[in-house]
ZAMARGU-4260 file (C-alpha; in steps of 0.2 Angstrom, whole numbers, plus 5000, padded with zeros to 4 digits):
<rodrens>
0) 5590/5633/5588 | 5586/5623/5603 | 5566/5617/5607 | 5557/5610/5622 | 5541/5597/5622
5) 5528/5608/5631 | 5512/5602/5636 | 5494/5606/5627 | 5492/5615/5642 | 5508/5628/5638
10) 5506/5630/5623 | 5485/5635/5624 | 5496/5648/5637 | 5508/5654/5621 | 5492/5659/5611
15) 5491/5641/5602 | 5474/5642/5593 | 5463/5630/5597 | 5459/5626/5580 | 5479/5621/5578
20) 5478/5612/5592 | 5464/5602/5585 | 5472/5598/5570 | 5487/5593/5578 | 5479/5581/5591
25) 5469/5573/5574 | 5485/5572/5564 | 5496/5562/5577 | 5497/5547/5588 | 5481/5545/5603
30) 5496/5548/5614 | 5502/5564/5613 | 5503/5579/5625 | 5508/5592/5618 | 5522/5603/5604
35) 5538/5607/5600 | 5542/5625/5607 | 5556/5636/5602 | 5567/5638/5617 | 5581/5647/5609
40) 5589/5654/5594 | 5607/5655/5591 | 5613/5672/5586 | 5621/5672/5568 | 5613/5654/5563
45) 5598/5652/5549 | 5584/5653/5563 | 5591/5672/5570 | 5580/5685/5566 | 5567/5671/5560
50) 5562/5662/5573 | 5561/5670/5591 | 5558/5660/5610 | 5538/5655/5612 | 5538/5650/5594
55) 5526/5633/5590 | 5533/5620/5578 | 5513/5614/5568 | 5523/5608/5552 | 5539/5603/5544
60) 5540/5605/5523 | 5520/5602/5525 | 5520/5588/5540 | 5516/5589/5555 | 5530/5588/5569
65) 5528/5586/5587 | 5542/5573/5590 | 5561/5577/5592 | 5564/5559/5580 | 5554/5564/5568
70) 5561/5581/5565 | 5578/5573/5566 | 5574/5564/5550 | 5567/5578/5541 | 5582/5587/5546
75) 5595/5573/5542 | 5590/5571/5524 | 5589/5592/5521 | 5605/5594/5526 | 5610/5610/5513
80) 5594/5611/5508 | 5579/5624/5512 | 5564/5618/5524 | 5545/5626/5527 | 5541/5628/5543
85) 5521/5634/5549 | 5522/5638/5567 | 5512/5651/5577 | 5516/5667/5587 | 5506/5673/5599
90) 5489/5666/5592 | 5498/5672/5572 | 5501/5659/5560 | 5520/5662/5552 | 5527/5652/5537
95) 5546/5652/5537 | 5560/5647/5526 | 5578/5641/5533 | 5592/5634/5525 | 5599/5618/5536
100) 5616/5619/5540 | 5630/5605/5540 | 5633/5604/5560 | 5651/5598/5553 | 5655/5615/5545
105) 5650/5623/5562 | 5662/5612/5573 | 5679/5617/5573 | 5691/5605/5566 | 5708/5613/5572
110) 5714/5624/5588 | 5730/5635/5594 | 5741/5628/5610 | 5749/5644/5615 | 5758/5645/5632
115) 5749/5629/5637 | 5731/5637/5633 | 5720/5630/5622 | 5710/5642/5609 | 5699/5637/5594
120) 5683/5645/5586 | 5667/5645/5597 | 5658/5628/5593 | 5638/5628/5589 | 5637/5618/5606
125) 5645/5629/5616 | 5637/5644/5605 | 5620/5637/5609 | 5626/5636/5628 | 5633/5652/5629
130) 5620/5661/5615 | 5636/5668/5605 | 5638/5668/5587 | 5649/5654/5579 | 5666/5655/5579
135) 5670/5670/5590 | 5688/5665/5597 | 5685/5655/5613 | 5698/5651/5627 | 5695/5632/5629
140) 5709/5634/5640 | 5718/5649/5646 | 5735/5644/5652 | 5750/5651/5657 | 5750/5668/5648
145) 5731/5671/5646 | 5728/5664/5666 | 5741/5674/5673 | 5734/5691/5663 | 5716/5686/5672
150) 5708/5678/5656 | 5695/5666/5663 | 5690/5650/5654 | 5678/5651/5643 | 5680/5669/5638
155) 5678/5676/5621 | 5693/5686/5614 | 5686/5702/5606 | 5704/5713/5604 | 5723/5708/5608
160) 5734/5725/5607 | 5720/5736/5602 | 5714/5727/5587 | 5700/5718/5584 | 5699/5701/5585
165) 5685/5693/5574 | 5691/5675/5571 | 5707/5662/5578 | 5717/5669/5561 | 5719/5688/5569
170) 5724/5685/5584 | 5740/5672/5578 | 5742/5688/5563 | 5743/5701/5579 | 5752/5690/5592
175) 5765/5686/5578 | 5768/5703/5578 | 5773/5706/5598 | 5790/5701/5605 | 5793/5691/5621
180) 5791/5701/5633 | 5778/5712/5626 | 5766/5718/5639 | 5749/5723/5627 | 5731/5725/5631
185) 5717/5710/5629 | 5699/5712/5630 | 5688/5700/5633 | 5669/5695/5639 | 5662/5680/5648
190) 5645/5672/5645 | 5642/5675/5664 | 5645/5695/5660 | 5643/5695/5640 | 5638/5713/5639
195) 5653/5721/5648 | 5671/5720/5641 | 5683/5717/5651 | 5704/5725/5650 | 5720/5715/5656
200) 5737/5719/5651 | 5743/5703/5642 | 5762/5698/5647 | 5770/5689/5631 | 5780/5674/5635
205) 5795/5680/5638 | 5808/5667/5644 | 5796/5653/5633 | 5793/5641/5644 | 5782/5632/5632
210) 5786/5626/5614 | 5780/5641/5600 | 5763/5643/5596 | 5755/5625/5588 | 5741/5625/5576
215) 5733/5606/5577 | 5722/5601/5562 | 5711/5586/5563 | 5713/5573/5549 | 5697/5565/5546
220) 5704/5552/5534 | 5716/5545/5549 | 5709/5550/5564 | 5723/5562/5569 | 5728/5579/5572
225) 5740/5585/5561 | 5754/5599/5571 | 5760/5613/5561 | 5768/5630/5568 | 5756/5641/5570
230) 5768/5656/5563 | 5782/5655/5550 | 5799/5658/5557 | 5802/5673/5550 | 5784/5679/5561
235) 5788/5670/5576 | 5789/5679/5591 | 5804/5688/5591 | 5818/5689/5604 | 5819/5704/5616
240) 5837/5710/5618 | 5845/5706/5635 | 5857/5717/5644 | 5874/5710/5645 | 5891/5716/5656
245) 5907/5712/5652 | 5923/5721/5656 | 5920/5732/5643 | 5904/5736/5649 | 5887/5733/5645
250) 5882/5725/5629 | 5866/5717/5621 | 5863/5698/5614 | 5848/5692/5610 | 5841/5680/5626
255) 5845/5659/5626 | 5828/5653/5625 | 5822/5637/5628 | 5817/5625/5614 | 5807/5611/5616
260) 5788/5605/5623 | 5779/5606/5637 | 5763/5597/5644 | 5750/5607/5651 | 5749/5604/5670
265) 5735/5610/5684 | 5738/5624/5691 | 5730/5624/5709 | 5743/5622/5723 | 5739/5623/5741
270) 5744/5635/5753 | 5751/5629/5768 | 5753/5644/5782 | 5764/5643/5795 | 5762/5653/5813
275) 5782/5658/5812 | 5780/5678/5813 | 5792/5688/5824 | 5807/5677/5819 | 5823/5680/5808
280) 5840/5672/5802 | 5856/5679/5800 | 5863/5677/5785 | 5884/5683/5781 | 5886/5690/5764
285) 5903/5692/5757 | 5908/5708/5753 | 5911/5701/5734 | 5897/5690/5732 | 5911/5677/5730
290) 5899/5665/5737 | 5886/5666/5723 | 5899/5661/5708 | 5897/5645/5717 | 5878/5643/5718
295) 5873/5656/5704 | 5864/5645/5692 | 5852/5647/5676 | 5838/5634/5667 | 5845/5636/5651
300) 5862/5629/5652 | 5879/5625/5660 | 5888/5641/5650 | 5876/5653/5649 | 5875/5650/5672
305) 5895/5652/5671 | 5894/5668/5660 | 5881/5675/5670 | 5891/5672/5686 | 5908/5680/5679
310) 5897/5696/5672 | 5889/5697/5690 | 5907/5696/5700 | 5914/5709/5687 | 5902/5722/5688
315) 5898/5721/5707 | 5919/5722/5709 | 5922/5734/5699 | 5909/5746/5707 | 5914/5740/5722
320) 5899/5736/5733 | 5901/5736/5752 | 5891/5723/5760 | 5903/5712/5771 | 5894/5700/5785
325) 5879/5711/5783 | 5865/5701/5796 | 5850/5700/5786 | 5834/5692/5793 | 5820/5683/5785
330) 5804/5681/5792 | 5796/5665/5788 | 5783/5663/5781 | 5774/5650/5766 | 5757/5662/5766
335) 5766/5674/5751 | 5756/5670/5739 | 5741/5679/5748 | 5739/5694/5735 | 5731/5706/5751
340) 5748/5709/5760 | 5743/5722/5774 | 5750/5735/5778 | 5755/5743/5796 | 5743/5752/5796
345) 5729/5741/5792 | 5717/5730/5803 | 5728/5716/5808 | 5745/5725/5803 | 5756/5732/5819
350) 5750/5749/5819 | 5760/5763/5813 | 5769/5779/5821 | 5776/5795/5813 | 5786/5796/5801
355) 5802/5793/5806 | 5820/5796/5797 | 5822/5778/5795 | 5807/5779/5785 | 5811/5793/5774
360) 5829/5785/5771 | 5825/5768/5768 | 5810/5770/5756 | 5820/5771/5740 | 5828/5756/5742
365) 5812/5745/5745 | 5805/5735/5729 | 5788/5725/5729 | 5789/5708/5719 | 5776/5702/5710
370) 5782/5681/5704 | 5773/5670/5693 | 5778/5654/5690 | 5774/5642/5673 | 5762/5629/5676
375) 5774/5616/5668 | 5788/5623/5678 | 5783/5618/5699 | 5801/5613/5701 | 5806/5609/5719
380) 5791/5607/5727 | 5785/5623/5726 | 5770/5626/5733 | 5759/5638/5723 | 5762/5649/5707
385) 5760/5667/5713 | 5768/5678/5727 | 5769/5694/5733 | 5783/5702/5743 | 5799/5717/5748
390) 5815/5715/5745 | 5829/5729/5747 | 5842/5734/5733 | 5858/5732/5738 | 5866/5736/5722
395) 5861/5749/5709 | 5874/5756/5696 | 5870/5765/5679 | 5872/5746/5672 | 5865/5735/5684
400) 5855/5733/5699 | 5853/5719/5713 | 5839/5717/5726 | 5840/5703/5739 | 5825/5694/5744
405) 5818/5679/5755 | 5816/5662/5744 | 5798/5661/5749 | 5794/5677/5738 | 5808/5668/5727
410) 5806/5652/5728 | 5815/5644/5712 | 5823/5653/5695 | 5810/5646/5684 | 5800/5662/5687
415) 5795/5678/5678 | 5799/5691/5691 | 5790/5710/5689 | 5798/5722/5700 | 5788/5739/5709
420) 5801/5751/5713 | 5795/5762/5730 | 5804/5776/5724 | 5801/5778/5707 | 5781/5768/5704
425) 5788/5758/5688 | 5784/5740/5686 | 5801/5731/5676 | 5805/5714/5673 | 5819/5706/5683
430) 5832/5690/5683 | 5833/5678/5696 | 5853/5679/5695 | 5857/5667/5713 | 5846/5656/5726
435) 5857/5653/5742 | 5856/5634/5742 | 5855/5635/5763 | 5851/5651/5769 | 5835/5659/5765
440) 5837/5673/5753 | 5840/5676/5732 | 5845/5688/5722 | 5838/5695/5709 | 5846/5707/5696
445) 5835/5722/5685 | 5842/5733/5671 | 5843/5753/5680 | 5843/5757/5660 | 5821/5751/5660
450) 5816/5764/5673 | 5825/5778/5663 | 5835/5792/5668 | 5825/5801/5680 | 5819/5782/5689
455) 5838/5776/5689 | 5842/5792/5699 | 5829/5789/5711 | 5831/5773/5716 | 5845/5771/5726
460) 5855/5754/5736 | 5852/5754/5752 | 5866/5756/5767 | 5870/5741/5774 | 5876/5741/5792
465) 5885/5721/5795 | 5891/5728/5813 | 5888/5730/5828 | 5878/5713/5829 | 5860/5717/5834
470) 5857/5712/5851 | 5845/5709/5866 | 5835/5726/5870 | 5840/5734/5854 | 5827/5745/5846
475) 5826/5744/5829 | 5813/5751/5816 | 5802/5739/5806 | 5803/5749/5788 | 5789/5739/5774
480) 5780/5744/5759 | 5759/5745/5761 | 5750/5741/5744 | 5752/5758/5738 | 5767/5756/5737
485) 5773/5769/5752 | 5784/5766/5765 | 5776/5763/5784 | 5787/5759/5800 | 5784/5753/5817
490) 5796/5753/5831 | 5801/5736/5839 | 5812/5728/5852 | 5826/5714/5848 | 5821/5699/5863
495) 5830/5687/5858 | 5846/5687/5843 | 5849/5670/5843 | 5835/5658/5845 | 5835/5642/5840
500) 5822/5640/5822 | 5813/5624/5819 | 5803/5620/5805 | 5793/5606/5803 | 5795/5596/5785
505) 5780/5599/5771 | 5770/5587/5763 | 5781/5591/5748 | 5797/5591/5752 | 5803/5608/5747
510) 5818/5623/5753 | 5815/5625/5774 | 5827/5633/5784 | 5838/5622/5795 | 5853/5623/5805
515) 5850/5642/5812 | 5847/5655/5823 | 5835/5669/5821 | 5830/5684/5829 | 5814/5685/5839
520) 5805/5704/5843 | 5794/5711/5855 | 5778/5714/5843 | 5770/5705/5832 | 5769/5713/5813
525) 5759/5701/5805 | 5764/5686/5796 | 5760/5693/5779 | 5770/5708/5783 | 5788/5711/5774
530) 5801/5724/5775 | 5819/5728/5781 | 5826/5730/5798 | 5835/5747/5801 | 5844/5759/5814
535) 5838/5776/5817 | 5849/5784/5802 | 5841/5772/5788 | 5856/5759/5787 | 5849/5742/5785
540) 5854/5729/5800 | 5843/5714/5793 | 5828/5710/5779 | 5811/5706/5785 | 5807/5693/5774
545) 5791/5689/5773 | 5766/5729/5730 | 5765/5751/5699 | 5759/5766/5691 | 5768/5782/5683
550) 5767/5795/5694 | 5762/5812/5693 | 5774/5818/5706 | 5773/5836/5704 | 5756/5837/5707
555) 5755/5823/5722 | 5769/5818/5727 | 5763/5807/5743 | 5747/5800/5732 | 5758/5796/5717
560) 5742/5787/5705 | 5732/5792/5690 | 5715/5786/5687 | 5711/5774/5675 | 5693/5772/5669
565) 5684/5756/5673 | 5669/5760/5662 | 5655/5771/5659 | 5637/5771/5665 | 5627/5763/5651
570) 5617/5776/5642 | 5628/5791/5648 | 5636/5805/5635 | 5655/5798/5642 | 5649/5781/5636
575) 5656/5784/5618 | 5671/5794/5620 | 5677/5784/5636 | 5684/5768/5633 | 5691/5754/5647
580) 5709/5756/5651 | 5709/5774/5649 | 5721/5783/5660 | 5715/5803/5664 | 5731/5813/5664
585) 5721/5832/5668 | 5706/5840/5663 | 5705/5857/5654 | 5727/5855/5657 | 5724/5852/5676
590) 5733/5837/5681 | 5723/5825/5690 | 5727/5810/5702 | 5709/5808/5712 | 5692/5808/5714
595) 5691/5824/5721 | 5700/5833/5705 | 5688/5825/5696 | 5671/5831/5706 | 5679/5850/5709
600) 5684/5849/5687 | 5664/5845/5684 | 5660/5860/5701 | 5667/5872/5689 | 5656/5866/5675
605) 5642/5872/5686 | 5649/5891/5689 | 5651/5894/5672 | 5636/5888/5668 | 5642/5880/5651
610) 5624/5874/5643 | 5635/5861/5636 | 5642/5852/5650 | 5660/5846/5641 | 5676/5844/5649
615) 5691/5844/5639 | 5700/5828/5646 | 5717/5823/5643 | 5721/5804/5642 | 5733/5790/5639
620) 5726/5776/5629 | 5736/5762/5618 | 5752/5771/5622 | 5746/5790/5615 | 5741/5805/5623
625) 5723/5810/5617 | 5715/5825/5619 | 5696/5821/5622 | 5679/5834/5624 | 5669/5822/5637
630) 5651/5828/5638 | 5644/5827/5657 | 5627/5822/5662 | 5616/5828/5675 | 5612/5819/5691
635) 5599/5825/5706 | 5598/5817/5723 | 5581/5810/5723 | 5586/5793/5719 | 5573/5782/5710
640) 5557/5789/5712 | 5543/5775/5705 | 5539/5757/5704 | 5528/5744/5699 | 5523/5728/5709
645) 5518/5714/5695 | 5512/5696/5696 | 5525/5694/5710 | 5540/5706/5704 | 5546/5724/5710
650) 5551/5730/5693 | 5556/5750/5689 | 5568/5761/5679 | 5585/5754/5679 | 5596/5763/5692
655) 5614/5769/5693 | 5622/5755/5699 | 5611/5746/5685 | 5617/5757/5670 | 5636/5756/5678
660) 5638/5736/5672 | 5641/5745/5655 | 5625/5739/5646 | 5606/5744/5641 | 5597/5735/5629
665) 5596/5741/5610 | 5578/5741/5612 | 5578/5755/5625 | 5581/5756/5643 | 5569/5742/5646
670) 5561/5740/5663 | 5571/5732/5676 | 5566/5716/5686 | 5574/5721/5704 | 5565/5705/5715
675) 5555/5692/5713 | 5543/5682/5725 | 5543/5663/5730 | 5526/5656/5722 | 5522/5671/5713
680) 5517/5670/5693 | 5533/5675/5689 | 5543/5662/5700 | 5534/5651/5689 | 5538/5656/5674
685) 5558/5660/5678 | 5554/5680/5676 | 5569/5684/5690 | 5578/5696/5697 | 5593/5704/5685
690) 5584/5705/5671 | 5577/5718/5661 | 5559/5717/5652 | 5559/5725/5634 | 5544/5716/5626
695) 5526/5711/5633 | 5514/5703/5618 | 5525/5710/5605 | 5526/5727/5611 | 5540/5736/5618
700) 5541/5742/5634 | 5557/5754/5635 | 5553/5762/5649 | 5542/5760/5666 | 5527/5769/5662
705) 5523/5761/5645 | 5526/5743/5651 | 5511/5748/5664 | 5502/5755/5648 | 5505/5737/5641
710) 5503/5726/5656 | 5484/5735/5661 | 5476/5727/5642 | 5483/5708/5647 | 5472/5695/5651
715) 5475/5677/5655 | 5488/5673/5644 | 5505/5684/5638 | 5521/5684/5631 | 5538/5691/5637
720) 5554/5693/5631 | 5568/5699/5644 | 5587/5701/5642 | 5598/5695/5656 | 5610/5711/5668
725) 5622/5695/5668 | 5622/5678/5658 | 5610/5675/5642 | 5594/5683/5635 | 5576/5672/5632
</rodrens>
């Protein structure tokens, strides 16, 4: 518990009893002002459910306390014993018993390093900060896996693949579990939102750029922290297999991993943004990719870089690509990382015009990357550890695929590369297989096998047309990917197909263009836009170098989404049934991919005049198919229709937008603090806005009318106990 020295004054306001008060002022020094108050309880520890905020500390084991020192004495030599405290409630005496803690036992004295994050058992400090219980798992540090999944700092893990996660021991048991690689659901809540979960999917570690999980032990004899594996051998993570080409065709081996430490670095990187839009290069590609066995290169070592070049040279000659001195242009650009890449069609894009046969032919060769690179792996001076960006395939056999992209979208091969595929919404992981050690442009190879049949037969290479060379006053057709992930195309103009391109140096020296020509056009895209370059028939004349969901074609083929739920108004019947993450397939075997299914689905409730108001909802969740009965609640238009002004507040009912941060206190809906005045009773007293009122003197007030019940018999003085919409409860 945590207590403040409050004035006579104060404490006369709590409901001290005058006579307490008296025998206080007789039993201690001339000088003092005023009592200990309780300010706040920590939940789980020997004061819960005992003590509650507004409590007054008269005596300690029969003594009377009104100094921190002295009650850091008593405390001191109690430690595992039981204390007496007297202290008054509102005006009541109370008499409680507690049982005082070691603060050692409640201090963690080891933590897990996994992925460069840092997670131990919530301390009594920062359980006392945050009002959570002891030991909950905390995220001292998220990392590389949990930051790149969204997992703020200081979040408390409740459920890691579905299951629940009570303490540090389950979630090393469940993580042990998952391969590298392993793409599973986290939950999570903050202490600045603790009453609404929060879902992110959870990438493991695939290419293990940090050492394997580290349990660290403090050694109180030396002083030290003791290292151990966090999981036996046998449990440690275990290797996804890795596709392989030979001559004999595709094989699998288990990956070549890295072994070894890594410190933790800072992650922030500045973004440095460059006015260079409406310019390309020209980049030859050899019809065999002879040029790549030269340059094609691969962290883990020497052999693994040459057997990756000799698999890459076999497979793309035996299928024979065509793609001789193919003019690819890069537009560029060092603003990638920006997540919001606009469209054409968006404020700020170039505008859009009908859809035009370039469009429809080039839009299934389109892929939208999604790069993270490790904290601990900023090789080369790059500048920032996530970008967005198109590329175009320009391979794709039943065994292998290739997409080329510009290096600021693919800046180094210490990256974890997710692929988007336009044509069939899938989101794979990929290989950064060659970086063009001049020109500006990678390549990056996928496994057609991870989209499955009907996706490999979908996605298709693009046609690559290497002559004629453009030229002044051709017109060519600006084909790019929106955030949708559909294809949108402008027309454009070639001004000039061989200007002279000068980039300036960085701060941090790092890959720039130099020692070419680019093409220049008449509009200006947008220097967040990406794309390819194409002739009226579709075939690809040059790369515009600078977004995944299973679709449910059938029944929208140009939509392509599902809808996943986000949560559920507090209080309402779906609240139960519902849970975050889940993705509605159909309802009553409808299939459903917007809104507007939804609200026709819940129409036809109202025509049938069902008394029950149930939808049989069909969902995916964890990886299964449920079939759920989701019970509907009836709203009106009238919006909220009373209110209360008090000592300086606007309180009412809570609303909808209210209900939908996912919470309402156990005590009842509570009455809802919506504003507060500057100098009002309130102001002074910290009753603000965004919280909600369940308790006035004692009695509960679940609902609007019977806190103005309650507030009509107060005089002078009264008591309160709120909960907070977002951050702690007093």
């Amino acid at each position: 518990m945590t207590l403040l020295h409050k004035g006579f004054d104060e404490t006369r306001r709590l409901g001290l009893q005058r006579e307490t008060e008296q025998l206080v002022r007789q039993a201690s020094s001339a000088d003092e002002t005023g009592m200990l108050v309780v300010d706040s309880v920590v939940p789980g520890g020997p004061a819960n459910k005992h003590l509650e905020p507004g409590d007054i500390l008269v005596r300690v084991n029969g003594e009377v306390v009104t100094q921190f020192l002295i009650l850091e004495t008593l405390l001191d030599d109690n430690v595992g014993n039981e204390i007496d405290l007297e202290l008054e409630r509102g005006g009541v005496p109370l008499k409680v018993t507690l049982q005082v803690q070691n603060l050692h036992s409640i201090t963690p004295d080891y933590f897990l390093e996994v992925s460069g994050g840092v997670i131990h058992p919530l301390s009594y400090q920062q359980a006392r900060n945050f009002r959570f219980h002891c030991g909950l798992v905390y995220v001292a540090e998220p990392g590389y896996m949990l930051s790149r999944a969204g997992v703020a700092r200081h979040s408390i893990i409740k459920k890691l693949n579905g299951k629940e996660i009570e303490q540090v021991e389950d979630f090393i048991f469940i993580l042990s579990k998952l391969s590298r690689g392993a793409r599973v659901p986290l939950e999570f809540i903050s202490h600045v939102d603790r009453h609404r979960r929060k879902s992110v999917l959870v990438t493991v570690d695939r290419h293990e750029w940090y050492a394997q999980p580290q349990l660290y032990t403090r050694d109180d004899a030396t002083g030290l922290w003791d290292r151990r594996p966090a999981m036996s051998p046998i449990a440690s993570l275990a290797a996804p297999l890795a596709v392989s080409y030979d001559e004999k065709g595709p094989t699998l081996e288990p990956q070549v991993l890295l072994d070894g430490e890594v410190d933790g670095m800072e992650g922030e990187s500045k973004v440095v943004d460059r006015d260079l839009t409406n310019i390309g290069i020209n980049i030859s590609v050899d019809g065999n990719l002879s040029d790549s066995q030269t340059f094609l290169s691969n962290i883990t070592s020497d052999a693994r870089a040459e057997t990756k070049k000799r698999r890459l040279h076999h497979q793309v000659a035996d299928d024979g690509l065509v793609a001789s001195d193919c003019m690819i242009e890069t537009g560029l650009d060092d603003s990638r990382v920006m997540e919001n890449i606009p469209s054409l069609d968006e404020p700020g894009g170039a505008g859009t015009m009908n859809a035009s046969a370039a469009e429809q032919l080039i839009e299934p060769t389109l892929v939208m990357f999604e790069v993270h690179i490790p904290p601990s792996s900023m090789l080369d001076g790059v500048h920032a550890q996530h970008f967005f960006g198109t590329g175009v395939v320009v391979y794709h056999s039943t065994t292998m695929g290739l997409v080329a992209v510009d290096k600021n979208t693919v800046a180094i091969s210490v990256s974890d590369v997710m692929l988007a595929f336009a044509a069939y919404p899938m989101e794979i992981p990929a290989e950064v297989v060659f970086l063009h050690p001049v020109h500006n442009y990678a390549l990056v190879a996928y496994d057609p096998a991870a989209l499955g049949p009907a996706g490999a037969a979908a996605v298709r290479a693009a046609a690559l047309l290497p002559e004629p060379a453009l030229r002044r006053g051709d017109a060519v057709y600006l084909v790019g990917l929106n955030r949708s992930l559909q294809a949108t195309s402008r027309k454009s103009i070639v001004t000039n197909p061989g200007a002279a391109l000068n980039i300036g140096a960085a701060d941090c020296p790092r890959h720039r263009a130099m020692n070419m020509e680019v093409i220049e056009l008449d509009t200006d895209f947008g220097h967040t836009f990406s794309g390819v370059l194409a002739d009226e028939l579709g075939r690809v004349q040059a790369l515009w170098g600078s977004f995944s969901t299973q679709a449910l074609a059938k029944k929208d083929p140009i939509r392509r989404q599902v809808l996943r739920v986000k949560g559920c108004l507090a209080g309402s019947r779906a609240e139960l049934v519902l849970e975050q993450g889940d993705m509605l397939l159909a309802i009553d075997g409808e299939p459903i991919t917007n809104f507007r299914d939804v609200e026709n689905a819940c129409q036809r409730l109202d025509e049938c005049k069902d008394p029950e108001g149930n939808l049989r909802m069909t969902v995916f969740r964890q990886g299964l198919e449920l079939e759920l009965l989701v019970g509907t609640d009836v709203r009106d238009g009238f919006g909220t229709t009373h209110m209360a002004n008090w000592c300086g507040s606007v309180v009412q009912d809570p609303h909808p937008a209210v209900r939908a941060l996912g919470f309402l206190p156990e005590e009842g809906h509570g009455v809802y603090v919506a504003r507060w005045c500057h100098g009002s009773p309130v102001h002074r007293y910290g009753l603000y806005a965004l919280q909600w009122i369940v308790e006035v003197n004692g009695k509960p007030t679940p609902d609007l009318q019977t806190f103005v019940n309650v507030t009509k018999e107060l005089e002078h003085a009264w008591r309160r106990r709120t909960i907070k919409a977002l951050g702690d409860n007093f």
